[in-house]
N, CA, C and O atoms as CSV, one atom per row, in Angstrom:
chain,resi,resn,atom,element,x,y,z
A,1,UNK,N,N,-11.727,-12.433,-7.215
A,1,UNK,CA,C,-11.055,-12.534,-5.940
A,1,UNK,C,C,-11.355,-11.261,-5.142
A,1,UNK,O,O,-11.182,-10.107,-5.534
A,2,UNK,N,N,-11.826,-11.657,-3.975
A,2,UNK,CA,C,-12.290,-10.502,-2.995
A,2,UNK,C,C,-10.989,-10.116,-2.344
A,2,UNK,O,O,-10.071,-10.913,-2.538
A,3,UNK,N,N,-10.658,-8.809,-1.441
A,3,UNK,CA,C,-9.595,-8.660,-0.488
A,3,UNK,C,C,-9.336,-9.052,0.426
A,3,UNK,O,O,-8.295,-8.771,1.020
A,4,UNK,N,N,-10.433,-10.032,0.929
A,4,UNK,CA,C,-9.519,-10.814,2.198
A,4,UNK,C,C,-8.880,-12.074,1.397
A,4,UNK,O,O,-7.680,-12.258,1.605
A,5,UNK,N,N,-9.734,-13.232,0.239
A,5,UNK,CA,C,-8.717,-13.599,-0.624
A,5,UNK,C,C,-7.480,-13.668,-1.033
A,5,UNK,O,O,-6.657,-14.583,-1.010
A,6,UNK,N,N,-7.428,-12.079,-1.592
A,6,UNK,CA,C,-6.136,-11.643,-1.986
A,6,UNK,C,C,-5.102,-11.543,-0.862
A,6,UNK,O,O,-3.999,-12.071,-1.009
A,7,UNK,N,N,-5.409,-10.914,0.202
A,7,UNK,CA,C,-4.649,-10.628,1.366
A,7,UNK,C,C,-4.198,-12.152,2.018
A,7,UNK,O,O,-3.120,-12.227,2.609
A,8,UNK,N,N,-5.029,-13.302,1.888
A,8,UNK,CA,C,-4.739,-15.179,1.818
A,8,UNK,C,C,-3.772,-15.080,1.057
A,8,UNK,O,O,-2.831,-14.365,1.400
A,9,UNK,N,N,-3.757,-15.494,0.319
A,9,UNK,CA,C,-2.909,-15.515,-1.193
A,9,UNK,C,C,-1.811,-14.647,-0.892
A,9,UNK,O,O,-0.727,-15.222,-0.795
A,10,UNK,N,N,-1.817,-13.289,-0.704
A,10,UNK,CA,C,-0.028,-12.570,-0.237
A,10,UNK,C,C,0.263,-13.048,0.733
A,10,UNK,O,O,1.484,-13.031,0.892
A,11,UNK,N,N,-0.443,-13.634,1.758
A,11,UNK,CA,C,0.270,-14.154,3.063
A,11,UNK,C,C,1.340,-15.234,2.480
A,11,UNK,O,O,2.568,-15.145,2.507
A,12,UNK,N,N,0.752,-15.996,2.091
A,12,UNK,CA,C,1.175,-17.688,1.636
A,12,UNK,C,C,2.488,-17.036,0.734
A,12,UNK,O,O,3.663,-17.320,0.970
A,13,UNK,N,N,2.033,-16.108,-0.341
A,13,UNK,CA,C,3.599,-15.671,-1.314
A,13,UNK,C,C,4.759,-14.671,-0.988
A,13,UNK,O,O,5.721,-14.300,-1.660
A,14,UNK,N,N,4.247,-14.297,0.544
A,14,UNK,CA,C,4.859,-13.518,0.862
A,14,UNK,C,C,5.315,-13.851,2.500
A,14,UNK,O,O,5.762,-13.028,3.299
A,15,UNK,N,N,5.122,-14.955,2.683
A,15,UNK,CA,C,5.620,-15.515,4.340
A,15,UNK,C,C,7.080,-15.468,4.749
A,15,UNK,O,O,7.446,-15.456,5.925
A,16,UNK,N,N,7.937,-15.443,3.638
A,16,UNK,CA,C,9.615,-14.989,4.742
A,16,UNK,C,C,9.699,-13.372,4.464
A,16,UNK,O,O,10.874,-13.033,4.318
A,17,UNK,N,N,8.829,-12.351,4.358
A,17,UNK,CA,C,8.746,-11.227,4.496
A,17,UNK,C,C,7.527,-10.543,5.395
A,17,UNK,O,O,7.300,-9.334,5.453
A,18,UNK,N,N,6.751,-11.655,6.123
A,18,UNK,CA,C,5.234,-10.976,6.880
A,18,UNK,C,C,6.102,-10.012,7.964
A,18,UNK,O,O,5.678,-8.858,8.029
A,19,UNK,N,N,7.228,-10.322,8.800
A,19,UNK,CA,C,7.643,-9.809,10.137
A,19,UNK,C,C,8.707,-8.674,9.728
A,19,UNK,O,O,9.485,-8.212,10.563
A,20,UNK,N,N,8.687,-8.206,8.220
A,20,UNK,CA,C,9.231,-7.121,8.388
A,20,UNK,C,C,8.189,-5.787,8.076
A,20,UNK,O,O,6.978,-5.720,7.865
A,21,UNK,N,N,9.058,-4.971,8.141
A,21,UNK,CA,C,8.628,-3.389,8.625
A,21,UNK,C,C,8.386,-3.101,7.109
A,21,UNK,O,O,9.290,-3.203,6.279
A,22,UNK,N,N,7.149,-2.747,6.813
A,22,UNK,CA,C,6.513,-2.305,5.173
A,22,UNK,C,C,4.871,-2.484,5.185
A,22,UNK,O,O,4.110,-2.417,6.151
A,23,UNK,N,N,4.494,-2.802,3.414
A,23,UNK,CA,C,3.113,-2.229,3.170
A,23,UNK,C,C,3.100,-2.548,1.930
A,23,UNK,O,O,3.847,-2.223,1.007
A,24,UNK,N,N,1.752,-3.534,1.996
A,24,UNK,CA,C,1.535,-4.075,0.729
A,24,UNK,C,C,0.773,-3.423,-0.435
A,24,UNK,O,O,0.969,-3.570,-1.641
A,25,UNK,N,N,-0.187,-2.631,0.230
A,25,UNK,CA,C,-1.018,-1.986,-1.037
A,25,UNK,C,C,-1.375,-0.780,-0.366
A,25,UNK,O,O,-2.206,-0.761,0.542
A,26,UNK,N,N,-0.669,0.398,-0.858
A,26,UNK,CA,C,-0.786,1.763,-0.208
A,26,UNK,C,C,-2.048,2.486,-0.033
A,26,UNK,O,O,-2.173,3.449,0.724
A,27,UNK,N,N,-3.276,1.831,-0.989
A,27,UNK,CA,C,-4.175,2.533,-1.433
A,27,UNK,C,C,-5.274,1.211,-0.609
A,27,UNK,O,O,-4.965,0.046,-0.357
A,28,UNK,N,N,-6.728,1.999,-0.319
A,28,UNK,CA,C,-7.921,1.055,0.322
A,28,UNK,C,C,-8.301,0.193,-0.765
A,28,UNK,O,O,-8.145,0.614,-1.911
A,29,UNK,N,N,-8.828,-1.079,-0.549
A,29,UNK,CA,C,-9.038,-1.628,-0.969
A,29,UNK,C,C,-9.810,-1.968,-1.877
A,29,UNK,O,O,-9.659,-3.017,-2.505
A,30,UNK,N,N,-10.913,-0.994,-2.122
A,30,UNK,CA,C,-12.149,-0.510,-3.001
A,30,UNK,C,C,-11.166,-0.163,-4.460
A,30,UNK,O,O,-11.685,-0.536,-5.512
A,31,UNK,N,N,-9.941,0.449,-4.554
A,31,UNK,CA,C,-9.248,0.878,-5.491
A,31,UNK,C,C,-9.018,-0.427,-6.772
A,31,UNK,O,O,-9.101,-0.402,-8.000
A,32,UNK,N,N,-8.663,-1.630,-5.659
A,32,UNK,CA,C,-8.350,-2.536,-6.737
A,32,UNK,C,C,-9.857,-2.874,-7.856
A,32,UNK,O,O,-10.923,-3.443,-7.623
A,33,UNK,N,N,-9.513,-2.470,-8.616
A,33,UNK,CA,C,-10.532,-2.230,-9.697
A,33,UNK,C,C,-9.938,-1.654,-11.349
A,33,UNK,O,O,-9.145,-0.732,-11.539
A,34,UNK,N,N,-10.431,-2.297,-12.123
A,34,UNK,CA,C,-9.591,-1.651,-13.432
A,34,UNK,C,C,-9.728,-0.327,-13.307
A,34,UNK,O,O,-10.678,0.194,-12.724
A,35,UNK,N,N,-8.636,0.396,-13.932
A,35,UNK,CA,C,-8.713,1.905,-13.563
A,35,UNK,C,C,-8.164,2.381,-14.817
A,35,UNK,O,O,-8.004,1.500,-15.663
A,36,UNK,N,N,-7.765,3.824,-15.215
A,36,UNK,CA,C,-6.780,4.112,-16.230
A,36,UNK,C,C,-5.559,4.055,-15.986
A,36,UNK,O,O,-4.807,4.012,-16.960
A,37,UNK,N,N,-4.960,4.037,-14.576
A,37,UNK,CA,C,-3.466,4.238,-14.128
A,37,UNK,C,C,-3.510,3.449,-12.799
A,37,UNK,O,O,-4.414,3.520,-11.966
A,38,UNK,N,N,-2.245,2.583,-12.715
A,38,UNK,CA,C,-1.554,2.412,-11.152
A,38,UNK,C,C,-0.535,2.924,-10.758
A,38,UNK,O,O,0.523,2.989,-11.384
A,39,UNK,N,N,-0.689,3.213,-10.006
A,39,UNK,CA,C,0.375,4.184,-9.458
A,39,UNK,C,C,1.484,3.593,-8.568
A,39,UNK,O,O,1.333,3.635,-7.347
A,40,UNK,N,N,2.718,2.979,-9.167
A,40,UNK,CA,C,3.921,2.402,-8.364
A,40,UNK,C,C,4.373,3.149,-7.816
A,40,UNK,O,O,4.486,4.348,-8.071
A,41,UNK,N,N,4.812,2.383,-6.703
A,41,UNK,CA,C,6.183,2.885,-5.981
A,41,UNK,C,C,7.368,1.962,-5.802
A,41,UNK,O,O,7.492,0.840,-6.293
A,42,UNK,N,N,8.318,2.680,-4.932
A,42,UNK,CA,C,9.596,1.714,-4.788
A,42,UNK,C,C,9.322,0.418,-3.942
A,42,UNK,O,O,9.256,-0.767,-4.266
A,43,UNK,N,N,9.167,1.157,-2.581
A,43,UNK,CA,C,8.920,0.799,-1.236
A,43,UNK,C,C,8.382,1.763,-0.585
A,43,UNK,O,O,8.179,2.964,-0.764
A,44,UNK,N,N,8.112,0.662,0.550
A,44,UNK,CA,C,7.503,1.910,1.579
A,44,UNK,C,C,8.356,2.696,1.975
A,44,UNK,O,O,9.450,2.136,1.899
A,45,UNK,N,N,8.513,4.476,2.655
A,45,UNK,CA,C,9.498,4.895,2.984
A,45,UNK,C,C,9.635,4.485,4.102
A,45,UNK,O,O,9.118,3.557,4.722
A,46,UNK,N,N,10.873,5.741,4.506
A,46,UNK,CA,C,11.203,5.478,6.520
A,46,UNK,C,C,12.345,4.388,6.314
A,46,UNK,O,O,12.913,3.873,5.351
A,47,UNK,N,N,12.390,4.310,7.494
A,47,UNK,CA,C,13.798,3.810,8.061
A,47,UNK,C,C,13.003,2.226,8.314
A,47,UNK,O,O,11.820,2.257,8.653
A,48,UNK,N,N,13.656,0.939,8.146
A,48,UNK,CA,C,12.552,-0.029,8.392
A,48,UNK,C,C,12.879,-0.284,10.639
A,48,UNK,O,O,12.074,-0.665,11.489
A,49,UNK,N,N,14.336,0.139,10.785
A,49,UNK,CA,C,14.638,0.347,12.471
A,49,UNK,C,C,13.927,1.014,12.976
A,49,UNK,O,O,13.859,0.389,14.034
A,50,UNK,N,N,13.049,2.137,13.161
A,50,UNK,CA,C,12.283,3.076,13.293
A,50,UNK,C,C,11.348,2.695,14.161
A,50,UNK,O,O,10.332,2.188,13.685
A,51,UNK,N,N,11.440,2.817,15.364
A,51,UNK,CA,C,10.483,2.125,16.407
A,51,UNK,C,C,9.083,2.358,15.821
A,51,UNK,O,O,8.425,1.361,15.525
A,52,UNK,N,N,8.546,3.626,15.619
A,52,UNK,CA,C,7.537,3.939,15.212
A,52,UNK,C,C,6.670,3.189,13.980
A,52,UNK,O,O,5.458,2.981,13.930
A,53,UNK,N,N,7.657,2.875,13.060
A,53,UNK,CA,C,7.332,1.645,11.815
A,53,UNK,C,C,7.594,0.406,11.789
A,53,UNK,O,O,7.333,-0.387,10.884
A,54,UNK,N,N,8.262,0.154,13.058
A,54,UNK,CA,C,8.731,-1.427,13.110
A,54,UNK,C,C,7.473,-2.494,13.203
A,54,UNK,O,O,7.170,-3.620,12.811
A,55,UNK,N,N,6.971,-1.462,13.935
A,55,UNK,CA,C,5.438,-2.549,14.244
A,55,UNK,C,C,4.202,-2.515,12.982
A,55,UNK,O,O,3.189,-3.212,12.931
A,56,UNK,N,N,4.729,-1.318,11.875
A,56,UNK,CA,C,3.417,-1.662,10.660
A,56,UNK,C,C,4.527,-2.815,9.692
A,56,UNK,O,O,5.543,-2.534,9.056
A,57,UNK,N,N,4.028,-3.809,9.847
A,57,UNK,CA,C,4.892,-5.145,9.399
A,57,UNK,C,C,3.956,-5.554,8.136
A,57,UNK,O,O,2.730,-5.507,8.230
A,58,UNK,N,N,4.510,-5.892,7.141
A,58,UNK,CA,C,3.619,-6.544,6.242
A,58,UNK,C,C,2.278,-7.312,6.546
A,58,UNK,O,O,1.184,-6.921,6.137
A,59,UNK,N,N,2.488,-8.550,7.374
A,59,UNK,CA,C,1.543,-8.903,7.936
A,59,UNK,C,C,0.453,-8.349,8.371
A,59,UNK,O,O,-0.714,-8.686,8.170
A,60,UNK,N,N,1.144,-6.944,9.353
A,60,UNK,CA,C,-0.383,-6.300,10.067
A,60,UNK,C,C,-1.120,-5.246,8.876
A,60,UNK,O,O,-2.170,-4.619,9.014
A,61,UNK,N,N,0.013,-5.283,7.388
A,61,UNK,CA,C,-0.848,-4.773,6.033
A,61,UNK,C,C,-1.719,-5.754,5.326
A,61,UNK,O,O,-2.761,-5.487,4.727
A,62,UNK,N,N,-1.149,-6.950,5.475
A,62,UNK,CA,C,-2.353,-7.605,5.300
A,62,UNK,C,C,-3.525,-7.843,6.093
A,62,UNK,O,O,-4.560,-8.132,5.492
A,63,UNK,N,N,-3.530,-7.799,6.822
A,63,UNK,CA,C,-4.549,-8.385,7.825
A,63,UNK,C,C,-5.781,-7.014,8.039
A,63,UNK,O,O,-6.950,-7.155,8.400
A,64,UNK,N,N,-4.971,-5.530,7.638
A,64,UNK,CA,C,-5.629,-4.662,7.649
A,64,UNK,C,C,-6.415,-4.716,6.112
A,64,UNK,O,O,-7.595,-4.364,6.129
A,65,UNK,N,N,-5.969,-5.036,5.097
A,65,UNK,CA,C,-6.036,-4.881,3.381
A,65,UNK,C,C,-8.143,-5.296,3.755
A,65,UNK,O,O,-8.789,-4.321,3.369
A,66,UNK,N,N,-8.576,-5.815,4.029
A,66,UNK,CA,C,-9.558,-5.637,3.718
A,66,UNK,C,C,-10.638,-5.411,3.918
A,66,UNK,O,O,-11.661,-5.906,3.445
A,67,UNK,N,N,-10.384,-4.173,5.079
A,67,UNK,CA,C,-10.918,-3.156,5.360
A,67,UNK,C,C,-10.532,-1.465,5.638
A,67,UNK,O,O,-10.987,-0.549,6.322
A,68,UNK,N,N,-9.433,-1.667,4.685
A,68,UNK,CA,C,-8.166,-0.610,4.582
A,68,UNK,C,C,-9.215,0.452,3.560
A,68,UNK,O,O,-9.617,0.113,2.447
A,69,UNK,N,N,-9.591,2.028,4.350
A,69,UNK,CA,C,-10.336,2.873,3.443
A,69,UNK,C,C,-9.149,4.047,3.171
A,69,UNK,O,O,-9.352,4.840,2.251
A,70,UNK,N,N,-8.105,4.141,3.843
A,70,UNK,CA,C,-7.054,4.962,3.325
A,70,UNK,C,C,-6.412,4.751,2.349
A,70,UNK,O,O,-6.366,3.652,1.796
A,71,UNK,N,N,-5.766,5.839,1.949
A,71,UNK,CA,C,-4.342,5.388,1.119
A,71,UNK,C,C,-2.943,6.094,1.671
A,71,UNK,O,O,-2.600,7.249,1.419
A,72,UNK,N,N,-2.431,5.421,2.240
A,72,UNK,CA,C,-0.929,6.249,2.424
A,72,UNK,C,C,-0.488,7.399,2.541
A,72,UNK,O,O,-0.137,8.158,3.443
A,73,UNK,N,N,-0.626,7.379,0.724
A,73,UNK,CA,C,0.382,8.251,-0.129
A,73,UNK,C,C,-0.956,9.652,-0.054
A,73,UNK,O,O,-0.881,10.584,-0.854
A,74,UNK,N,N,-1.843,9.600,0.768
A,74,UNK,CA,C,-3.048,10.193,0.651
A,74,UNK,C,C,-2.804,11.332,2.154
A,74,UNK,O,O,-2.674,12.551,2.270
A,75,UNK,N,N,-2.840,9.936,3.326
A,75,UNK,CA,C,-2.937,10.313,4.512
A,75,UNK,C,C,-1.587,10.607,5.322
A,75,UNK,O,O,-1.392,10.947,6.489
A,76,UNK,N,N,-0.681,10.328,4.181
A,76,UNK,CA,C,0.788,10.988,5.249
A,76,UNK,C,C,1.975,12.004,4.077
A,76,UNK,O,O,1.605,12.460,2.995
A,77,UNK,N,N,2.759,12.091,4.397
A,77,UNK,CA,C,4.007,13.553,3.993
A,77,UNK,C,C,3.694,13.074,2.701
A,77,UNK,O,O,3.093,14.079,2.322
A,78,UNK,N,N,3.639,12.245,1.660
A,78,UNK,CA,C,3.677,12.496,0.176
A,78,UNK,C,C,2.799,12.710,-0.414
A,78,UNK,O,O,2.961,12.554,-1.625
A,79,UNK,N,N,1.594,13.112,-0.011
A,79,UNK,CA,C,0.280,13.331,-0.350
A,79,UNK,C,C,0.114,14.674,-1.422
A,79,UNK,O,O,-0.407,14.790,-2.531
A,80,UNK,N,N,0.791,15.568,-0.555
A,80,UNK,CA,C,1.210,16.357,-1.882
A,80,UNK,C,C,1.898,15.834,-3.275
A,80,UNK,O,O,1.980,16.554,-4.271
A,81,UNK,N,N,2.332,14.628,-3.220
A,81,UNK,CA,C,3.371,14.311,-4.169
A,81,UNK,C,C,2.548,13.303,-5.603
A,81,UNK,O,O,2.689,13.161,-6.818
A,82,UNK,N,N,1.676,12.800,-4.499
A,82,UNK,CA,C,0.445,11.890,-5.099
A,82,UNK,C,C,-0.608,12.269,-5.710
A,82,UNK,O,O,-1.037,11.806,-6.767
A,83,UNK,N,N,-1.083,13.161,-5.040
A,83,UNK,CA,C,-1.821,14.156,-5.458
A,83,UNK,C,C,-1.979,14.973,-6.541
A,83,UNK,O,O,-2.954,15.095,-7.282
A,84,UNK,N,N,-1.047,15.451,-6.552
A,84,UNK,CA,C,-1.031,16.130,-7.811
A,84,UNK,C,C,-0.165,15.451,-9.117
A,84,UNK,O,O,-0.047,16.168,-10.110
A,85,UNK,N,N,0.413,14.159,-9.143
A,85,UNK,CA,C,0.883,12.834,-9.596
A,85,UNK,C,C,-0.896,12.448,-10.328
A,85,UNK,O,O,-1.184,12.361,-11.522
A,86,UNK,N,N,-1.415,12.355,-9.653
A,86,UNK,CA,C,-2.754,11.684,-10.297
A,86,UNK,C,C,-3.491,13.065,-10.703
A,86,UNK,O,O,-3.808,13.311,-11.867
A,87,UNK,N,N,-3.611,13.509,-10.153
A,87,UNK,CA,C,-4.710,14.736,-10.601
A,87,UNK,C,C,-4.464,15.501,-11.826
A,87,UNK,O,O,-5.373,16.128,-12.369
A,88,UNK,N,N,-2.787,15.460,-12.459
A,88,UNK,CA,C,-2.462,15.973,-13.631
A,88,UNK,C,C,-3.014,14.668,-14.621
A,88,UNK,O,O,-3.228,14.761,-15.830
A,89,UNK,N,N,-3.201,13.321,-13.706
A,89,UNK,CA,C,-3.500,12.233,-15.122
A,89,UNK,C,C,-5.145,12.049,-15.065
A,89,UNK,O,O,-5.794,11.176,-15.640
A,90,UNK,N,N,-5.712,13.264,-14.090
A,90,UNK,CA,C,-6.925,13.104,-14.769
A,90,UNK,C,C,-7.964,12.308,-13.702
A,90,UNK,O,O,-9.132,12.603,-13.954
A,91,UNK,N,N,-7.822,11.385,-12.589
A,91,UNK,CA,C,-8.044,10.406,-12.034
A,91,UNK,C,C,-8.071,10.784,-10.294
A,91,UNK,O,O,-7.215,11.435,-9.695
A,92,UNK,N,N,-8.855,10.396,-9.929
A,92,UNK,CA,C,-9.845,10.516,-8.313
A,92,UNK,C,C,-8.013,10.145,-7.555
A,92,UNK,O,O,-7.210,9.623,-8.328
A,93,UNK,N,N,-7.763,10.316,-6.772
A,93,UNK,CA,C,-6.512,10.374,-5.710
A,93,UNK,C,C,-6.737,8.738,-5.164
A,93,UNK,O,O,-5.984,7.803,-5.438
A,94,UNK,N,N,-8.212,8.652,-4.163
A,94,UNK,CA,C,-8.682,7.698,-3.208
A,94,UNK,C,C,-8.849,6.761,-4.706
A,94,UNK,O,O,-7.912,5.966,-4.791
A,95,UNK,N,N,-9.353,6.715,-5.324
A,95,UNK,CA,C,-9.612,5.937,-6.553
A,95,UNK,C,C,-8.794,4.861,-7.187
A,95,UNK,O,O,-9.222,3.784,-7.602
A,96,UNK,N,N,-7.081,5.459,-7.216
A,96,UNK,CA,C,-6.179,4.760,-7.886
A,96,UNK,C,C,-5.716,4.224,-6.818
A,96,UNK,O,O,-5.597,4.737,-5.705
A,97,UNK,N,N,-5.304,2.589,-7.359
A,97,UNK,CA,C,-5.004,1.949,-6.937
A,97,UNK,C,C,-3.072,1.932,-6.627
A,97,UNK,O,O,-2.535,2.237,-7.691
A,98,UNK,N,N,-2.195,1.716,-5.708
A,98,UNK,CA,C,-1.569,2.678,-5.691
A,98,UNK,C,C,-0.870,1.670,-4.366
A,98,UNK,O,O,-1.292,1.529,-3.218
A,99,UNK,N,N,0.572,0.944,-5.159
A,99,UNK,CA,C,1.427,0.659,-4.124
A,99,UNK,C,C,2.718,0.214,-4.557
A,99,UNK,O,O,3.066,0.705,-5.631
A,100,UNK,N,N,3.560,-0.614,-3.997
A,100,UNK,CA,C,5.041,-0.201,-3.738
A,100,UNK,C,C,5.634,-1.819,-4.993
A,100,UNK,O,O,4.829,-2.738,-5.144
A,101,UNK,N,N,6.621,-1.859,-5.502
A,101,UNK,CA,C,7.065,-2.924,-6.400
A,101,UNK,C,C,7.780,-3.442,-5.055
A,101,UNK,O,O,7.881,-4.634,-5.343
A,102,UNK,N,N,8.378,-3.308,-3.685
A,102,UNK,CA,C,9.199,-4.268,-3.195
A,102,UNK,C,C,8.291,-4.082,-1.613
A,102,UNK,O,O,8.680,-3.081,-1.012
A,103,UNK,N,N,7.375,-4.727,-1.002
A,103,UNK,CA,C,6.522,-4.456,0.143
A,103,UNK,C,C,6.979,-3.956,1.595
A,103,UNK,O,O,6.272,-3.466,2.475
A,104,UNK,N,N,8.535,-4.247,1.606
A,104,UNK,CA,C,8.949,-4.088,2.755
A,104,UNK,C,C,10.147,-2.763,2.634
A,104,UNK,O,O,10.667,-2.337,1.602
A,105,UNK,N,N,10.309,-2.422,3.689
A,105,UNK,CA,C,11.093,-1.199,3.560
A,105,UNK,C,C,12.104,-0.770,3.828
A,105,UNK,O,O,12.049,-0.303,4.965
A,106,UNK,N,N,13.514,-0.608,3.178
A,106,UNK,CA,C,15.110,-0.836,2.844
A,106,UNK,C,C,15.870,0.205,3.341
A,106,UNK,O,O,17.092,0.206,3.186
């Protein structure tokens, strides 16, 4: 299964959650690949009211997923947190695959 596939497939299992404020797979899409570690999270952070995050909606994470070369937890405030989270286990940052157990954000 390729990532626009996959990103099909979460639409369809994930349709009474596309119009809220969250993020399906924190990490670019090249990551999904067997690896030694995934790296969970809760949720996405932030406030999901947050004018500024209201508009990154699940949906517009999917629709980005497969051509998504960032990761998140890479390119914003926890990067320090991630960072050195993976780098003590040994493993590339951009590499691990790396996202949230609940997609939307509480």
């Amino acid at each position: 299964m390729n990532a626009t596939q996959l990103a099909e497939a979460a639409r369809k299992h994930l349709r009474s959650l596309l119009d809220k404020s969250g993020e399906v797979l924190y990490s670019g899409a090249a990551s999904l690949k067997p690896g030694p570690i995934y790296f969970l999270g809760l949720n996405p952070g932030g406030d999901p009211e947050d004018p500024l995050l209201s508009s990154l909606t699940i949906a517009k994470s999917l629709a980005d997923l497969p051509t998504k070369t960032e990761n998140s937890y890479l390119d914003t405030i926890w990067s320090d947190v991630h960072c050195c989270n993976v780098a003590l286990l040994g493993c590339l940052p951009h590499s691990t695959s790396t996202s949230g157990a609940l997609p939307h954000r509480t």
